[in-house]
LOFIMI-404377 format. One record per residue (C-alpha): x, y, z; residue in one letter. Coordinates in steps of 0.05 Angstrom, whole numbers, plus 32768, in hexadecimal, padded with zeros to 4 digits. Example, Ala and Ser with C-alpha at 12.3 -4.5 7.8 and 13.67 -1.06 7.14 Angstrom:
<sites>
[site [80F6, 7FA6, 809C], a]
[site [8111, 7FEB, 808F], s]
</sites>
This chain:
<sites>
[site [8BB3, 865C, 895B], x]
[site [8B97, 864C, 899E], x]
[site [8B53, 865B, 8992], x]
[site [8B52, 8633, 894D], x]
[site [8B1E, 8602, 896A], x]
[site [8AF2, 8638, 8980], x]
[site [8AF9, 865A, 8936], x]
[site [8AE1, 8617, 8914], x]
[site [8AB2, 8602, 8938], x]
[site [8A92, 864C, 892D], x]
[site [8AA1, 8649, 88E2], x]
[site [8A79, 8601, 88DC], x]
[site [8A41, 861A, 8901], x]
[site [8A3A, 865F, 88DE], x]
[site [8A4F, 863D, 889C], x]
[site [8A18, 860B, 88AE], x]
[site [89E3, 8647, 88B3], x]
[site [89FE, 8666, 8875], x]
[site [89EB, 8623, 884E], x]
[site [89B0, 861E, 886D], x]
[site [8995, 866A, 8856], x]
[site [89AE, 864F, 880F], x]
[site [8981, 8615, 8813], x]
[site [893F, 8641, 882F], x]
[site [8952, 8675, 87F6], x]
[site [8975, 866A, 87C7], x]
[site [8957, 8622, 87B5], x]
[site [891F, 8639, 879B], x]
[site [8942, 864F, 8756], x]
[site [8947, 8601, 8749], x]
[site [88FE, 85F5, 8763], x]
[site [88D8, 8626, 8761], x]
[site [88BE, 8626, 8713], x]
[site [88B4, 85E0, 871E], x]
[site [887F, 85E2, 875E], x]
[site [885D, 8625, 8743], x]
[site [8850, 85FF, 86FC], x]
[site [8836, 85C5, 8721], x]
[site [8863, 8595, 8700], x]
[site [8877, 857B, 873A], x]
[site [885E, 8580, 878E], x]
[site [888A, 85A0, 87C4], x]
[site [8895, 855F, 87E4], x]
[site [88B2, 853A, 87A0], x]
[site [88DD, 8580, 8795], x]
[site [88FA, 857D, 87E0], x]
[site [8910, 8532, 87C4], x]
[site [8929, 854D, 8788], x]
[site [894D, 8586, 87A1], x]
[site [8965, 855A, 87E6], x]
[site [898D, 852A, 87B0], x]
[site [89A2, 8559, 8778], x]
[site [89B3, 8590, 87A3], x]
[site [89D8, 8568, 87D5], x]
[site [89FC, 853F, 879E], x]
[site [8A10, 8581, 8784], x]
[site [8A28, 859E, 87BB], x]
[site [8A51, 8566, 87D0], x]
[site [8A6B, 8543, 878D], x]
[site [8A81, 8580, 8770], x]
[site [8A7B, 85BA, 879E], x]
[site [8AC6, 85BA, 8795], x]
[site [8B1C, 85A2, 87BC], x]
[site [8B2D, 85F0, 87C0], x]
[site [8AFF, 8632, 87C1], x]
[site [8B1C, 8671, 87B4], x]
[site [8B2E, 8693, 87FF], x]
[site [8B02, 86D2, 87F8], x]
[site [8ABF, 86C2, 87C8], x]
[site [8AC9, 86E0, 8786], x]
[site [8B01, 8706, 8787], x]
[site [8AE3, 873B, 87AB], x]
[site [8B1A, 8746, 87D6], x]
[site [8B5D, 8745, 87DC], x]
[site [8B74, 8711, 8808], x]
[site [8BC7, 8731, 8802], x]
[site [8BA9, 8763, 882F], x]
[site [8BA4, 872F, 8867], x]
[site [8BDB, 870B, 8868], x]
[site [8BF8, 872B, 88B0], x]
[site [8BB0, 8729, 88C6], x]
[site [8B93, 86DD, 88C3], x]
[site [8B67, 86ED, 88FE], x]
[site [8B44, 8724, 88D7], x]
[site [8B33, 86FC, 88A2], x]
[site [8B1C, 86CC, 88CF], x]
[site [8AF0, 86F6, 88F0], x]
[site [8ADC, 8718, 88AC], x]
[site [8AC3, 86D6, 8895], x]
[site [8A9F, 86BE, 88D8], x]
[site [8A79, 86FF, 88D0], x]
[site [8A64, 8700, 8889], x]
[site [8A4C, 86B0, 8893], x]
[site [8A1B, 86CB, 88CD], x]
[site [8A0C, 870A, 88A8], x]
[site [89F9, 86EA, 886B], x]
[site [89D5, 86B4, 8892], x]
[site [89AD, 86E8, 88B5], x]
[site [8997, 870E, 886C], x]
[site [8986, 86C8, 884D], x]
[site [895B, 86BB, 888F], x]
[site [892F, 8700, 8887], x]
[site [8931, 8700, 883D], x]
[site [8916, 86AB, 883E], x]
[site [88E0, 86C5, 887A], x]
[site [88C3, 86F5, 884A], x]
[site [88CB, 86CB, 8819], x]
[site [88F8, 86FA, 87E8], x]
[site [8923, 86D7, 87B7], x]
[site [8966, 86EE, 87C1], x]
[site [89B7, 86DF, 87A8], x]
[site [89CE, 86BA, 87E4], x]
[site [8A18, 86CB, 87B6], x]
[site [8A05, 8711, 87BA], x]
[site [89F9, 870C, 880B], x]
[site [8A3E, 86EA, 880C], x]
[site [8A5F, 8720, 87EC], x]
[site [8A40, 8756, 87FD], x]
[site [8A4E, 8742, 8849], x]
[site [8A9B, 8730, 8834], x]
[site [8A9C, 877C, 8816], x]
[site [8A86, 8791, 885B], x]
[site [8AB3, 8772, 888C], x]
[site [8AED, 8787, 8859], x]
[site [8AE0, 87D5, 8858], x]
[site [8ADE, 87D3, 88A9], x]
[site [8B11, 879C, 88B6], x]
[site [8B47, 87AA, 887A], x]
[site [8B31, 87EB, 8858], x]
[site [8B0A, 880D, 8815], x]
[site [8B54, 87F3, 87E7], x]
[site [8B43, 87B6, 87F7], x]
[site [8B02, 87AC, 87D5], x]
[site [8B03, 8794, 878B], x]
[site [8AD2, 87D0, 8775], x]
[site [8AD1, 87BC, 872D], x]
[site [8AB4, 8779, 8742], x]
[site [8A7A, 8798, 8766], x]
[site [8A65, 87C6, 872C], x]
[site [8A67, 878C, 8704], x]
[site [8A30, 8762, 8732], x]
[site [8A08, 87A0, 8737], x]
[site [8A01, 87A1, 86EB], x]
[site [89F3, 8756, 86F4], x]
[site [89B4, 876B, 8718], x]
[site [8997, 878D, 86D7], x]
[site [89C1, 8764, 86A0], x]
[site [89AD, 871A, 86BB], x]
[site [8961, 871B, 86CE], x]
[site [895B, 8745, 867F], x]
[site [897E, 8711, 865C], x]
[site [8961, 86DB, 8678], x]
[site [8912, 8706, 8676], x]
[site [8920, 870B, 8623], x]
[site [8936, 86C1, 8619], x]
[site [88F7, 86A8, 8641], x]
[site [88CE, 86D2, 861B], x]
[site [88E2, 86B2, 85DC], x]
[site [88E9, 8672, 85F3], x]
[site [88A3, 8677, 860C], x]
[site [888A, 8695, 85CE], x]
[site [88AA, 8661, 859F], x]
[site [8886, 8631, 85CA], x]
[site [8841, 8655, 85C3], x]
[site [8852, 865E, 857B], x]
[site [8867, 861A, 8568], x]
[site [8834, 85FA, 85A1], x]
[site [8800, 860F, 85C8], x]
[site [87E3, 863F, 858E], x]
[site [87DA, 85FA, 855D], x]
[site [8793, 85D6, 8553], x]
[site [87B7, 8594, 8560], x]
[site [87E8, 85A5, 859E], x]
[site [87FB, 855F, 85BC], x]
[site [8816, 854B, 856E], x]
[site [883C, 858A, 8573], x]
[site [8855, 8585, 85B1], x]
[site [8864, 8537, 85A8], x]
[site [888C, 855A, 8566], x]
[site [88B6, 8591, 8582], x]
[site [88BA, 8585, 85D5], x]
[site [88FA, 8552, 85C8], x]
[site [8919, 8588, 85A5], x]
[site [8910, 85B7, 85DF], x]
[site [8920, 857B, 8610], x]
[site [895F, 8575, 85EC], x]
[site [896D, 85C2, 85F6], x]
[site [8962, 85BA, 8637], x]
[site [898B, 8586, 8650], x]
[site [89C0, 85AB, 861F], x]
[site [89BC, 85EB, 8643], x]
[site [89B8, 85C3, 8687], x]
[site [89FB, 859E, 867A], x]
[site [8A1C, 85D8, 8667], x]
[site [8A0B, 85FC, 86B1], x]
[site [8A1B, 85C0, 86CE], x]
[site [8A62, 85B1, 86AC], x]
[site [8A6D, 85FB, 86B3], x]
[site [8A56, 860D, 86F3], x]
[site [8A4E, 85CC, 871A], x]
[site [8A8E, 85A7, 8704], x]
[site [8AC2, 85E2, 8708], x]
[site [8AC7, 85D6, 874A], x]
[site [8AEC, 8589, 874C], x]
[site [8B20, 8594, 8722], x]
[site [8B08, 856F, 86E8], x]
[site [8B32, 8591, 86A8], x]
[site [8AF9, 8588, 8674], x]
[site [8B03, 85C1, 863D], x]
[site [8AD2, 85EE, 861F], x]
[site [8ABD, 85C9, 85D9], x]
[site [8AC0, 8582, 8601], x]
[site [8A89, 859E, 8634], x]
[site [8A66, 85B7, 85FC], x]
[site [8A6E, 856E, 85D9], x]
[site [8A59, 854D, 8611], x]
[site [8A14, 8576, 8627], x]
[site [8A06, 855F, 85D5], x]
[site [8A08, 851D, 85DF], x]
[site [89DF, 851D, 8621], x]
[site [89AB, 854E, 8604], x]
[site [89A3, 851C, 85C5], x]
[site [899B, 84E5, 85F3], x]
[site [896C, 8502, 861D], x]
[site [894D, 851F, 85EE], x]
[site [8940, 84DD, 85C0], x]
[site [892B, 84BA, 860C], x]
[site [88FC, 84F3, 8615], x]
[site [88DD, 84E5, 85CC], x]
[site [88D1, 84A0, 85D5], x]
[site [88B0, 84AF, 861F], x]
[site [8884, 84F1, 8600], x]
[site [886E, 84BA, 85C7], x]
[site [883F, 8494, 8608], x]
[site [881B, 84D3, 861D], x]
[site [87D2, 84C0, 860E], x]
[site [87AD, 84FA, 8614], x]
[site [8771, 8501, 864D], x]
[site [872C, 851C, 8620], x]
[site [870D, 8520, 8667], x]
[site [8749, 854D, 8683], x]
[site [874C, 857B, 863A], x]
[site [8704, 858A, 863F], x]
[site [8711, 85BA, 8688], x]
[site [8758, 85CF, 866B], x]
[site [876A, 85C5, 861A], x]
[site [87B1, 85C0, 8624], x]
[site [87B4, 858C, 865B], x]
[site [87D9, 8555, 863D], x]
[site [880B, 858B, 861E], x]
[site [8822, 859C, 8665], x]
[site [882A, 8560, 867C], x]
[site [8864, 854E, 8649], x]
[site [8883, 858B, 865B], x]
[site [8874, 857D, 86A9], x]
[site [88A9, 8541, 8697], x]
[site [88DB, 8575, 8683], x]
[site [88CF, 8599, 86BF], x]
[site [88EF, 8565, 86EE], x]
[site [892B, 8567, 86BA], x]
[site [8940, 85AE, 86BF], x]
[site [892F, 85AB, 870B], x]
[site [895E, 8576, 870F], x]
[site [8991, 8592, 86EB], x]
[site [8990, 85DD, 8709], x]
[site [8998, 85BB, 8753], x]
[site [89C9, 8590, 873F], x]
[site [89EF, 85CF, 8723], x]
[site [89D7, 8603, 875A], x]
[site [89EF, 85D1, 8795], x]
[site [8A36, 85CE, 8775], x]
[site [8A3D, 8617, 876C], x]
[site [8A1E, 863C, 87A3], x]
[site [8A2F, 8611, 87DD], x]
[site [8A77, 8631, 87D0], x]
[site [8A49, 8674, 87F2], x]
[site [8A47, 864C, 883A], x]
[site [8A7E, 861E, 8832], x]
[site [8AC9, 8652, 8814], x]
[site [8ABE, 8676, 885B], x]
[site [8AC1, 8641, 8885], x]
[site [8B00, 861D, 885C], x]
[site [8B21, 8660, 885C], x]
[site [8B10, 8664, 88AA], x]
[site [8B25, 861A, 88B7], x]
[site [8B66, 8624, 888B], x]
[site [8B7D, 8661, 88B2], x]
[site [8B6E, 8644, 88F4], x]
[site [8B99, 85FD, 88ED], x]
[site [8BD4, 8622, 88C2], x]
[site [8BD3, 8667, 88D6], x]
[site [8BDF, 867F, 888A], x]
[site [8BB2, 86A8, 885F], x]
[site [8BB3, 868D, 8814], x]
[site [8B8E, 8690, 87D7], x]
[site [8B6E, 8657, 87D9], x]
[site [8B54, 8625, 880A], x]
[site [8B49, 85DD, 880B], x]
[site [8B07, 85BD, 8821], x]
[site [8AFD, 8585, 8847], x]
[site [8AC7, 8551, 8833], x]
[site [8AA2, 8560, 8877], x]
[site [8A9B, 85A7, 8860], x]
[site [8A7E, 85A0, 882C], x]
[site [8A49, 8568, 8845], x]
[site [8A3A, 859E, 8880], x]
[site [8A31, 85C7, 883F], x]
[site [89FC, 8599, 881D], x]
[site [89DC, 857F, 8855], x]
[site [89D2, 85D1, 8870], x]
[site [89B5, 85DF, 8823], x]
[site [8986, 85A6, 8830], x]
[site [896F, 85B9, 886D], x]
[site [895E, 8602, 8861], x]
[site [892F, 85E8, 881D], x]
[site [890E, 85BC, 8846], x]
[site [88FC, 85E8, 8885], x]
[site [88F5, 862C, 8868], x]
[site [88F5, 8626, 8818], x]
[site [88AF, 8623, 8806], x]
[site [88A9, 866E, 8816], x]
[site [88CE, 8688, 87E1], x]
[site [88C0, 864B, 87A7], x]
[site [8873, 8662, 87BF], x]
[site [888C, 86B3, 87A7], x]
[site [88AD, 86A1, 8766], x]
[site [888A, 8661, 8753], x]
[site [8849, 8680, 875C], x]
[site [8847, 86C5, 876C], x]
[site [8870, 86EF, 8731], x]
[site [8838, 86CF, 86FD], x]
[site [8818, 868F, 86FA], x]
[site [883D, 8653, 86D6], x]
[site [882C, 8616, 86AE], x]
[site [8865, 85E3, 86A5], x]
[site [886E, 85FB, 8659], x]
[site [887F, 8648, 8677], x]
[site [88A5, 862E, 86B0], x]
[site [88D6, 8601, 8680], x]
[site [88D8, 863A, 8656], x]
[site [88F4, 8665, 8696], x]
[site [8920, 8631, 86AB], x]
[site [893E, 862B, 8669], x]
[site [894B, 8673, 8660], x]
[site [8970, 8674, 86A5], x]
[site [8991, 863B, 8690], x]
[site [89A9, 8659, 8653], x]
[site [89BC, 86A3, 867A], x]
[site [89DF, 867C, 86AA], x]
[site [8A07, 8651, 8675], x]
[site [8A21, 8693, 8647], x]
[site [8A30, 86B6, 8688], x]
[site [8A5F, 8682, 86A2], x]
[site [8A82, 8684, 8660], x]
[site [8A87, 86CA, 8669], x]
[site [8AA0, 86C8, 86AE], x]
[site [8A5F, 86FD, 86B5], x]
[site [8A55, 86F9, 8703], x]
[site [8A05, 86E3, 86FE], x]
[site [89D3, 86D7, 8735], x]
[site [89A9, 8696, 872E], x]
[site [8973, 86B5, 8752], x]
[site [896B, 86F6, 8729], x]
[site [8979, 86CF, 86DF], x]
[site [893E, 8698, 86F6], x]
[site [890E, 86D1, 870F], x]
[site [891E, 870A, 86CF], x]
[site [8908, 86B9, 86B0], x]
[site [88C9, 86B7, 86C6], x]
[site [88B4, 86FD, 86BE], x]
[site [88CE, 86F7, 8673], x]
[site [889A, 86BF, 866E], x]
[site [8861, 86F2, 8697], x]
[site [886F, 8727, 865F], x]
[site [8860, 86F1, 8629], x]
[site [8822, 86F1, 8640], x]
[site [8819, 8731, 864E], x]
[site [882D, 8768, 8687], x]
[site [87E4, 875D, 86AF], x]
[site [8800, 8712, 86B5], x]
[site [8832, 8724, 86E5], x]
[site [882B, 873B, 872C], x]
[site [8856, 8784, 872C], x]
[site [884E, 8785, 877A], x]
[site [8873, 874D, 8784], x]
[site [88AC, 875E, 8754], x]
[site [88B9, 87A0, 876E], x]
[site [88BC, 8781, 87AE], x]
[site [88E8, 8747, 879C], x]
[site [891B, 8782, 8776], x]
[site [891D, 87A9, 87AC], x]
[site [8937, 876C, 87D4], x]
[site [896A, 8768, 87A1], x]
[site [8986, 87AE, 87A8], x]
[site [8992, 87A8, 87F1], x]
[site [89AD, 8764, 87F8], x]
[site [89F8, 8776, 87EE], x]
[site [89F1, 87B8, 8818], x]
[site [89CD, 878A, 8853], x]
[site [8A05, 875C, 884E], x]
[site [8A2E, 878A, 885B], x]
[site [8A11, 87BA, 8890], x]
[site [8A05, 8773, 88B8], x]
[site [8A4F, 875B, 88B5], x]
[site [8A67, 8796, 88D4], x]
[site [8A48, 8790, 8904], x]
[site [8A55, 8748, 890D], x]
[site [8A9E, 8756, 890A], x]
[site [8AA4, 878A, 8942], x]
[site [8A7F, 8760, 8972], x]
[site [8AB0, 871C, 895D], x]
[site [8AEE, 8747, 8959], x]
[site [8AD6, 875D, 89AB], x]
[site [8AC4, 8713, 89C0], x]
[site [8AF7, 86F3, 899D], x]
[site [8B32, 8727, 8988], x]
</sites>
């Protein structure tokens, strides 16, 4: 193809955009309980996020990425038509670019997979047809949007309440907490093993089966968790600090834990979702140099730095807007309610991966923290916000969509 380095260098600078509207979105699900609980500042999560996301992203965001994201269409259709696809994919990078730039400017936390797909489902019903469109795999991510956030909602509410229970409702809370917060570390760093293995090593190729994952995120979550004992043991508490706020020294041992499971979800969200920015532009580059529409296309370790570094980028210029609206703004968090979310979404994430249940990150971490508002009570959270942030939800995959065609008529005319 002729025009093959006009295609790439498009499909690097779109994908580039993509990556950086996951970083100024979608970041947040890693961060966001984090800075809202005050365990730790913006500036230390933006360090946090820079190296675990990054890492993520480019140690195991994956050799080969499936040609058309999630299966949701069928790439036999195209086989006499490589410029379509290419085309098709230029215009669902921009589109979805463009949705995760409004939605991260008013601060809405939406699926940057959802914007992906829903902008893939567009370009295919203009530039292949309706057949084309894996239907069944739709329905099943619009019952995600219910399905996910509940799960996750009930399993923070207990979590939480166990907490409370076993806790924060005792005369002598630090001895409890000293007790029973390496048990929950160890759950933790269970749960976060598990996403990571399952989500955030599927990717390289590594053949590590089901019981040996499960084996593994053991033995780190028993080391961690005897580490986390030992450092729990040197909390003094501050009499000072207890007398403005009883529970003080409680949330600073689970502030610790905080940085753990912020860690761990970056780690796991870099390797998974930078697939979002960086399948289009290996599919793109693929086509262009061979010509040949397949399944499956390699990436190149330039891709997927241009992956990380875009992810990067986007959390530090424009991610504080939406860590501000779900750290802060759904209900107020301590680290102990946070955790609690984050371990809940953890959890969600892990049984939905097992169930090859197509999940968002972003709804499962939000339906989190509201589970956690509701344990408090329904005046704790802010209903305002959520309807807004739902509503955000329901049009993501039809804005996706609507943009792409668009996008694809006016590439098609410059470029076809």
């Amino acid at each position: 193809m002729e025009d093959a380095i006009v295609y790439i260098a498009l499909a690097a600078g779109f994908g580039l955009f993509m990556a950086w509207g996951i970083g100024a979105n979608d970041v947040a699900n890693a961060m966001a309980t984090s800075i809202g609980s005050r365990a730790i500042t913006i500036k230390q999560a933006l360090l946090i996020a820079a190296i675990f996301e990054f890492a993520g992203a480019v140690l195991a965001g994956g050799e080969v990425t499936s040609t058309i994201r999630k299966g949701m269409v069928d790439a036999s259709f195209l086989i006499d038509k490589p410029e379509t696809l290419i085309f098709g994919m230029l215009s669902a990078l921009l589109a979805a670019g463009i949705w995760l730039l409004v939605a991260s400017m008013k601060g809405w936390p939406v699926s940057t997979t959802h914007s992906i797909v829903g902008a893939i489902i567009g370009f295919a019903l203009v530039g292949i047809g309706p057949d084309s469109v894996n239907w069944d795999k739709v329905s099943s991510i619009v019952a995600s949007w219910v399905v996910s956030p509940l799960v996750a909602g009930i399993l923070a509410y207990v979590i939480f309440s166990s907490v409370r229970w076993l806790i924060l409702s005792r005369r002598d809370p630090l001895e409890r907490a000293k007790r029973f917060v390496p048990f929950y570390i160890f759950l933790t760093v269970f749960m976060l093993s598990l996403v990571t293995m399952f989500k955030g090593l599927k990717h390289v190729g590594l053949e590590i089966s089901t019981m040996e994952c499960y084996l593994i995120a053991l033995g780190i979550g028993t080391f961690i968790g005897v580490c986390g004992k030992v450092f729990i043991n040197r909390i003094q508490p501050d009499p000072q600090a207890e007398k403005e706020f009883h529970y003080v020294t409680v949330e600073r041992v689970f502030a610790i834990l905080m940085v753990v499971t912020a860690s761990g979800m970056a780690f796991a969200h870099g390797s998974n979702d930078v697939a979002n920015a960086i399948g289009p532009v290996a599919a793109v580059i693929s086509i262009a140099n061979t010509g040949v529409v397949g399944q499956e296309s390699p990436i190149s370790i330039w891709i997927l730095l241009l992956g990380g570094m875009g992810i990067v980028v986007g959390l530090a210029t424009y991610g504080r807007r939406v860590i501000a609206l779900v750290g802060r703004r759904i209900t107020d968090l301590t680290p102990s309610r946070g955790f609690a979310a984050e371990l809940a979404a953890a959890t969600t994430i892990v049984v939905a991966s097992g169930t090859g249940i197509p999940i968002s990150t972003t709804h499962t971490l939000v339906g989190a923290i509201l589970g956690v508002g509701m344990a408090r009570g329904i005046a704790a959270i802010d209903l305002s916000v959520v309807r807004k942030i739902f509503l955000s939800w329901v049009i993501t995959i039809p804005a996706g969509a609507l943009l792409s065609i668009i996008f694809f008529f006016i590439l098609r005319a410059i470029l076809g």
